[in-house]
C-alpha positions in Angstrom: 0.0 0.0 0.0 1.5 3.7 -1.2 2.9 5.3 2.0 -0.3 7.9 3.3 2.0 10.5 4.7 1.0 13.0 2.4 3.9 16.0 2.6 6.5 16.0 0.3 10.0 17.3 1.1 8.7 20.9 0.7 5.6 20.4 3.1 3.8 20.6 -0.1 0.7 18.4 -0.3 1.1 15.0 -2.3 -2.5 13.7 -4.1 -3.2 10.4 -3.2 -3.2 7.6 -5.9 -6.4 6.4 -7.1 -6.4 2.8 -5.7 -5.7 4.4 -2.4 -9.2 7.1 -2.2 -11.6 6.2 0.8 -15.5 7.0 0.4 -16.3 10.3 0.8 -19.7 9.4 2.9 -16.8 7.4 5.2 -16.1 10.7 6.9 -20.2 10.8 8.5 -19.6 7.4 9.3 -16.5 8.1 11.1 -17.1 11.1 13.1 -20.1 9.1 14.3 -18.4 5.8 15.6 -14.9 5.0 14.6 -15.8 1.7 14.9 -18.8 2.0 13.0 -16.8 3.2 9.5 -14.1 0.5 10.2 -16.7 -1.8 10.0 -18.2 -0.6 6.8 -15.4 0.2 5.2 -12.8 -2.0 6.4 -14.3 -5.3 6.7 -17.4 -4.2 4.4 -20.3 -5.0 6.8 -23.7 -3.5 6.7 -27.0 -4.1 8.1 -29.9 -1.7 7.6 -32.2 -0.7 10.4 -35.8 1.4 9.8 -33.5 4.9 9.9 -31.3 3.7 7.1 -34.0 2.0 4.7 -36.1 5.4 5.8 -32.9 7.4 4.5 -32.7 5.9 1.7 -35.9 6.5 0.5 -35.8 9.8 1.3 -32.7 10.1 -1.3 -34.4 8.4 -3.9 -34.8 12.0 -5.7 -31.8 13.5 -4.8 -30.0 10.6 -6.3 -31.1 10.4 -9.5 -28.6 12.0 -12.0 -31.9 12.1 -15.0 -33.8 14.8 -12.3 -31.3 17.3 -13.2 -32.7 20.4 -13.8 -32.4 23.9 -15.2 -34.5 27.2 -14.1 -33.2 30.0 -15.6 -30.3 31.2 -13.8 -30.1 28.2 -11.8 -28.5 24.8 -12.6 -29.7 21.9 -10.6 -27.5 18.7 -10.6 -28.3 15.4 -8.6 -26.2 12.2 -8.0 -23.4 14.3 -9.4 -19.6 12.3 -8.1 -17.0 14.3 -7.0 -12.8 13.6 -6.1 -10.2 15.4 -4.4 -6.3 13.9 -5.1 -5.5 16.3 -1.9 -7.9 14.5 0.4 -7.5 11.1 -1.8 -11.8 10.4 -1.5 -14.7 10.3 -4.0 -18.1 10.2 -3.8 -21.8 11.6 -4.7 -23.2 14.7 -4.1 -26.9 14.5 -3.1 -27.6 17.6 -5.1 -25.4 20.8 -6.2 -27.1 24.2 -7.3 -25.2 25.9 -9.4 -26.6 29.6 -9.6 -25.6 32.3 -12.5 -22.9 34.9 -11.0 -20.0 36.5 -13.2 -17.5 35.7 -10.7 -18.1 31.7 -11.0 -16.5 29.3 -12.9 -17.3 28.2 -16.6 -19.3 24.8 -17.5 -18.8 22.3 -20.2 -21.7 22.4 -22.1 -23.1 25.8 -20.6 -23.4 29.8 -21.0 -21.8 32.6 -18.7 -20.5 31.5 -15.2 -21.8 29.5 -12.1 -21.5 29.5 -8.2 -21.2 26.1 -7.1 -23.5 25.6 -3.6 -23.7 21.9 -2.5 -26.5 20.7 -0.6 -27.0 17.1 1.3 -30.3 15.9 2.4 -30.4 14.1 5.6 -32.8 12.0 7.1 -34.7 13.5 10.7 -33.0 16.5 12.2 -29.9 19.1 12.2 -27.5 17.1 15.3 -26.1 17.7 18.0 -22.5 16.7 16.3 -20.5 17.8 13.1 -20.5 14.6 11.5 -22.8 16.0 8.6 -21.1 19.2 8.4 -17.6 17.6 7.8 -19.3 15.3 5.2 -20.8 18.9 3.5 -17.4 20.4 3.5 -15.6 17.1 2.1 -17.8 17.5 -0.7 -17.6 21.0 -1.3 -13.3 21.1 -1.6 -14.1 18.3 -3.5 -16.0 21.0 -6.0 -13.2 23.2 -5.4 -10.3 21.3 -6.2 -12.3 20.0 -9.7 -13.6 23.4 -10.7 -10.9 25.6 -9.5 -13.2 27.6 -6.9 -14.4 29.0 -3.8 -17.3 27.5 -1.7 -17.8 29.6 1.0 -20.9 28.2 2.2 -23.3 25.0 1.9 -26.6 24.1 3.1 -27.8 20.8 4.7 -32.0 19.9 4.5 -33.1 17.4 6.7 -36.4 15.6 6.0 -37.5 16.2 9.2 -37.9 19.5 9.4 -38.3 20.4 5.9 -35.9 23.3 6.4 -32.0 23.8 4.9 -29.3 24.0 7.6 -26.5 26.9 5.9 -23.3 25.8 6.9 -20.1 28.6 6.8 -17.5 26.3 5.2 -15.0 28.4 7.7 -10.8 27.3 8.4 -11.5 25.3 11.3 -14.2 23.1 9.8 -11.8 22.7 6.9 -8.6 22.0 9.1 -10.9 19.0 10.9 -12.2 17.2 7.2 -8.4 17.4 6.7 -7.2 15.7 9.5 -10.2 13.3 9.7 -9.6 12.0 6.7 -5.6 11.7 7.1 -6.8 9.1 10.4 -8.9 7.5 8.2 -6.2 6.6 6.0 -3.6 5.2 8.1 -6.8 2.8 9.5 -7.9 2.1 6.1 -4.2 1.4 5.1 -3.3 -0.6 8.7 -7.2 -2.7 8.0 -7.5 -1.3 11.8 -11.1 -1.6 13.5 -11.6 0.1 17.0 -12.6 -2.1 19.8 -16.3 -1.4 20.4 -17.1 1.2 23.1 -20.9 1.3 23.8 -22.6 4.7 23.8 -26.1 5.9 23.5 -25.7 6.4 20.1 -25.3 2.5 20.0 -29.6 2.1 19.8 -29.6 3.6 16.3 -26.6 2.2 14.9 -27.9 0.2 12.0 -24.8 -2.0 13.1 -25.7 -2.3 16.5 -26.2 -6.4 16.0 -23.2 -7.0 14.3 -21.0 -4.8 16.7 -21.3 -6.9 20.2 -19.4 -6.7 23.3 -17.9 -10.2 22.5 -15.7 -9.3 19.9 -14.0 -6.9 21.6 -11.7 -10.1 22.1 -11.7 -11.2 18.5 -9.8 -9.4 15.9 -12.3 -9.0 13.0 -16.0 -8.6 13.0 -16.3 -10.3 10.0 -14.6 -13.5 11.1 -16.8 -13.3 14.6 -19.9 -13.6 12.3 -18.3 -16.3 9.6 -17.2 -18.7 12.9 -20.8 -18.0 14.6 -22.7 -19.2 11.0 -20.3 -22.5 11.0 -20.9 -23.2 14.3 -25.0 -22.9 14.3 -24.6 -25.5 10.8 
């Protein structure tokens, strides 16, 4: 695996190969429970719950690509993927609105020049934590790197209240996607998975059957669940 440590020799940043990018959606996951994205992205477990399934349905819009939409001075994408070499991650943007202004960036394929302004669609209501804000601002340097911009701000709507959340896409929030995701890297790269550490948060983890007190003994998840299915044949 190429070596995560991404200065070079002139503290300048290095991208990060293509075999070596992590989800962007990993960073929600992380913030959340450590253990929860090692799970899900290190030993690729999942199990959905009624939030999840809920959530999904609830993105069923926002995630199709063919929705896209144009009003004038306003360009609606959906589904649209996004990279950053910097940050080595891809992923999907639930939806970006890109609105007419002459100090935006050029389109392929369009007239005059666009602000870019991401927005994610969450399931319930704005939390307590910064675990969707992180995920917002992952996606919008994402924008930035790929369209050579500024994203000064983003917006998150949750279903639950019907109403967007703006979010400043300030230095310090910026600083923390950063050094989020260089963590998640040396787990990713180490195939590391936190012991479990039960929380209240536990309830609604949609993982919260496959992450048990008993493996905190065991060294994978996934081989706890393989030995338990050969056992019970």
């Amino acid at each position: 695996m190429t070596n995560t440590n991404k200065l070079g020799s002139s503290c300048e940043p290095v991208d990060y190969p293509e075999d070596d990018w992590l989800a962007l959606s990993g960073i929600q996951h992380y913030a959340f429970c450590k253990r929860q994205w090692a799970l899900i992205h290190v030993e690729q477990l999942w199990d959905d719950n009624a939030r999840t399934t809920s959530g999904s349905i609830e993105h069923k819009r926002a995630d199709d690509y063919k929705q896209s939409e144009s009003r004038g001075d306003l360009l609606i994408m959906r589904s649209l993927r996004v990279f950053s070499r910097r940050l080595g991650i891809t992923g999907i943007c639930d939806v970006v609105e890109f609105h007419r202004d002459p100090q935006g960036v050029r389109l392929h394929g369009r007239e005059g020049a666009w602000a870019a302004y991401p927005v994610e669609y969450k399931h319930g209501r704005s939390k307590a934590g910064d675990e969707d804000r992180l995920q917002l601002c992952a996606e919008a340097m994402c924008l930035e790197e790929m369209l050579g911009c500024d994203i000064p701000r983003a917006a998150l709507f949750y279903k639950g209240t019907q109403r967007r959340e703006m979010v400043d896409l300030d230095e310090p929030l910026r600083d923390r996607v950063i050094a989020t995701f260089k963590q998640m890297h040396d787990l990713y790269e180490r195939r590391l998975t936190p012991k479990p550490r039960r929380t209240k948060a536990c309830n609604a983890c949609s993982l919260n059957n496959l992450c048990m007190p008993e493996l905190e003994k065991r060294q994978s998840a996934k081989r706890y669940i393989k030995q338990t299915l050969a056992e019970a044949e």
